[in-house]
C-alpha positions as CSV (number, residue, x, y, z in Angstrom):
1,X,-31.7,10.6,136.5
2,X,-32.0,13.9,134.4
3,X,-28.7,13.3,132.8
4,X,-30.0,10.4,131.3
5,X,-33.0,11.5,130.3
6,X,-31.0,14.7,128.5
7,X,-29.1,11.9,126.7
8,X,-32.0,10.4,125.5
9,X,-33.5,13.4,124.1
10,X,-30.3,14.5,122.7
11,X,-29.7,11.5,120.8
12,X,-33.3,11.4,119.8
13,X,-33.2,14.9,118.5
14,X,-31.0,13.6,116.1
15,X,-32.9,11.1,114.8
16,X,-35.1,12.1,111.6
17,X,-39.0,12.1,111.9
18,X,-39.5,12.1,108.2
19,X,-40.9,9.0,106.7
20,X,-40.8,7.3,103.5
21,X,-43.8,8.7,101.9
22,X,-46.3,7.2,99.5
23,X,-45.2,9.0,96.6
24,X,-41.9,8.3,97.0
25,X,-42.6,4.5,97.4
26,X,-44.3,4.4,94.1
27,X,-41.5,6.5,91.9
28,X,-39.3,3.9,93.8
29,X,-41.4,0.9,92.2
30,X,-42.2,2.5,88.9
31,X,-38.5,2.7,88.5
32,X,-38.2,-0.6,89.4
33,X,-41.0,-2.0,87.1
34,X,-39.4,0.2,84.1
35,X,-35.7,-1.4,84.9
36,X,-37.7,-5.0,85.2
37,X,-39.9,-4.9,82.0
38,X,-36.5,-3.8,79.9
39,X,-34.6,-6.3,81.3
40,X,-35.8,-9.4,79.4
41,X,-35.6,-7.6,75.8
42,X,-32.0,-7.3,76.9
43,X,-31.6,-10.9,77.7
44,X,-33.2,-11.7,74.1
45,X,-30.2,-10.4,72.5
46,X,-27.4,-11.6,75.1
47,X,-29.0,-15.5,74.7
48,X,-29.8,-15.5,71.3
49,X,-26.3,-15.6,69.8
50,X,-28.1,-15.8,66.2
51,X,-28.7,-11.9,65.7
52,X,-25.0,-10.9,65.8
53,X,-23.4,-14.5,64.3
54,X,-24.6,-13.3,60.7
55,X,-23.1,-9.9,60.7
56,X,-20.1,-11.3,62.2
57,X,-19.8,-13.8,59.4
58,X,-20.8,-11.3,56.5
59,X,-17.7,-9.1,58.3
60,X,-15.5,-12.0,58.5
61,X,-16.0,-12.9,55.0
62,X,-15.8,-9.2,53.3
63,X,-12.1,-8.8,54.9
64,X,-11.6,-12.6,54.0
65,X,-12.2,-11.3,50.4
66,X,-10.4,-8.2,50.6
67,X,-7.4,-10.1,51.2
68,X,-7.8,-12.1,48.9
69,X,-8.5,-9.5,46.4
70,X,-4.9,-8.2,47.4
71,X,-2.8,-11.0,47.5
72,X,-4.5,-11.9,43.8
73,X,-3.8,-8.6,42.2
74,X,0.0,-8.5,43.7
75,X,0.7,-12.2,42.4
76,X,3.3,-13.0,40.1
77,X,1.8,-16.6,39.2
78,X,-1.8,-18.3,40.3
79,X,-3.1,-21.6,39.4
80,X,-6.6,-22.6,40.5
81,X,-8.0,-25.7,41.2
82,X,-11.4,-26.4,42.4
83,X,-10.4,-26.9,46.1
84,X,-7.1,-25.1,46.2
85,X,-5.9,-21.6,44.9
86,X,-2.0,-20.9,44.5
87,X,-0.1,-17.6,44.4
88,X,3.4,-17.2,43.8
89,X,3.8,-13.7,46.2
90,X,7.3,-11.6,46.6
91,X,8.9,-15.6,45.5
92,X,6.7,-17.0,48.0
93,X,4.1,-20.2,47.2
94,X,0.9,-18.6,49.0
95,X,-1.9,-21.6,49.4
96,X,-5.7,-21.2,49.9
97,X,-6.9,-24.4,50.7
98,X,-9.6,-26.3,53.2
99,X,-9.3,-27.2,56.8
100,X,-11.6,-29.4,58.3
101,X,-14.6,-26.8,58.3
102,X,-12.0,-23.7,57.9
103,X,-10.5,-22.3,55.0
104,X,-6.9,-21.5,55.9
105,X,-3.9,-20.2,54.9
106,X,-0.5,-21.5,54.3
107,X,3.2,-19.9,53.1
108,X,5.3,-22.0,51.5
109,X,3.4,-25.4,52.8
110,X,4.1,-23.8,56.2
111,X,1.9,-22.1,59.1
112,X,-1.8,-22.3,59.6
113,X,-4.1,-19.0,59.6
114,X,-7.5,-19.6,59.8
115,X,-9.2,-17.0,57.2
116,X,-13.1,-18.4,57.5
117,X,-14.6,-20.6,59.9
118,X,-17.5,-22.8,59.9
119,X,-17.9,-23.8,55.9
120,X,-19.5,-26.6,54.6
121,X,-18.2,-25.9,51.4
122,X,-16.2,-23.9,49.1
123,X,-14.8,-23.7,45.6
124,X,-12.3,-21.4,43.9
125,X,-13.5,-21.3,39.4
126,X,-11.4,-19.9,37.3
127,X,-13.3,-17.1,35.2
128,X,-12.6,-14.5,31.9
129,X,-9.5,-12.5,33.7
130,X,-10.1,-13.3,37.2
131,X,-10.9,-15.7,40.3
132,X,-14.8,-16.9,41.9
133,X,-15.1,-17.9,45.2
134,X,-17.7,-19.8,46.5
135,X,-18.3,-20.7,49.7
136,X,-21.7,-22.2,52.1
137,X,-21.6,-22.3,55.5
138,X,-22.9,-24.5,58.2
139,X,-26.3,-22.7,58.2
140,X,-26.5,-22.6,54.0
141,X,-25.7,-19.0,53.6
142,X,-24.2,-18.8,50.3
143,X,-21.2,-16.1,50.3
144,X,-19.5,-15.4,46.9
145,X,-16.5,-12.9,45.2
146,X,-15.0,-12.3,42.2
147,X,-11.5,-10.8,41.7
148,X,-10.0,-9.7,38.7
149,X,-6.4,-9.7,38.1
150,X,-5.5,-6.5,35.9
151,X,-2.2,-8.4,33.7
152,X,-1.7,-11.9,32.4
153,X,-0.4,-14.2,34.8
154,X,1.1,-17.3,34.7
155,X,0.3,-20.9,36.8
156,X,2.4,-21.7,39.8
157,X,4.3,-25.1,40.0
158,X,3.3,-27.0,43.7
C-alpha cells in the first residue's frame, strides 16, 4: 500500500503548484485587446483595393511613358495619328495603338504587349518637335506626357 502511495506523491511532487495569476491574466488580455483593436485598420487596407490601385496606375503609367520616351527619341521615322503612333525602330515598324480598354504594343503588325490597362480613352497629338499623350482611365483620372524628339524625323509608311 505504501508503494503506491510513494508513487503518488512522487508523481505529484512533480506537478507545479503555481497558478495563473491575476496579473498575468490581464497582460495576457491587454495583449489580446491591442492585437484585436489593430486588426481591423489592417483589414481597411487589405479590402479596400482603392488606396494602392492609384499608385499602381501612376507607376504603371510613368514606365509606360518612359518607354515611350525611348523608343521616340531612338526612331528613325514616326507618324502620328490620333489613335495610333508609328515608329520605324532598328528597320522595325513599332505600333502604339488601342486594345479593347488596353493600350498595347505591336512589332511589325505582330505580338501583343499590353503597356496600360484599364483606359477609357486615349490620344497621341502631334506638337512643335515632339509627341502628347493623353490618356483617361476607367475612373476619369487624366494621365498625360510629352516627348520631344531632338532631330527631324520623317513619317513611316503602314
Amino acid at each position: 500500500m505504501r508503494e503506491s502511495n510513494s508513487k503518488t506523491t512522487k508523481n505529484a511532487a512533480l506537478l507545479n503548484d503555481h497558478a495563473f495569476t491575476m496579473l498575468e491574466m490581464l497582460l495576457a488580455l491587454s495583449v489580446f485587446l491591442l492585437i484585436a483593436s489593430i486588426l481591423p485598420l489592417g483589414m481597411k487596407f487589405i479590402l479596400d483595393g482603392d488606396v494602392g490601385e492609384s499608385g499602381i496606375r501612376r507607376m504603371e503609367w510613368e514606365v509606360f511613358s518612359s518607354q515611350v520616351k525611348k523608343e521616340i527619341r531612338s526612331a528613325e521615322q514616326l507618324t502620328i495619328q490620333p489613335d495610333k503612333l508609328l515608329l520605324k525602330v532598328d528597320g522595325k515598324l513599332i505600333i502604339y495603338e488601342k486594345y479593347s480598354a488596353s493600350m498595347r504594343r505591336r512589332v511589325n503588325y505582330v505580338g501583343h504587349e499590353i503597356l496600360v490597362q484599364s483606359l477609357a480613352s486615349f490620344s497621341f497629338e502631334k506638337i512643335a518637335d515632339g509627341v502628347e499623350i493623353r490618356a483617361t482611365d476607367l475612373n476619369g483620372v487624366q494621365y498625360s506626357s510629352r516627348v520631344y524628339y531632338f532631330y527631324q524625323i520623317g513619317g513611316v509608311t503602314p
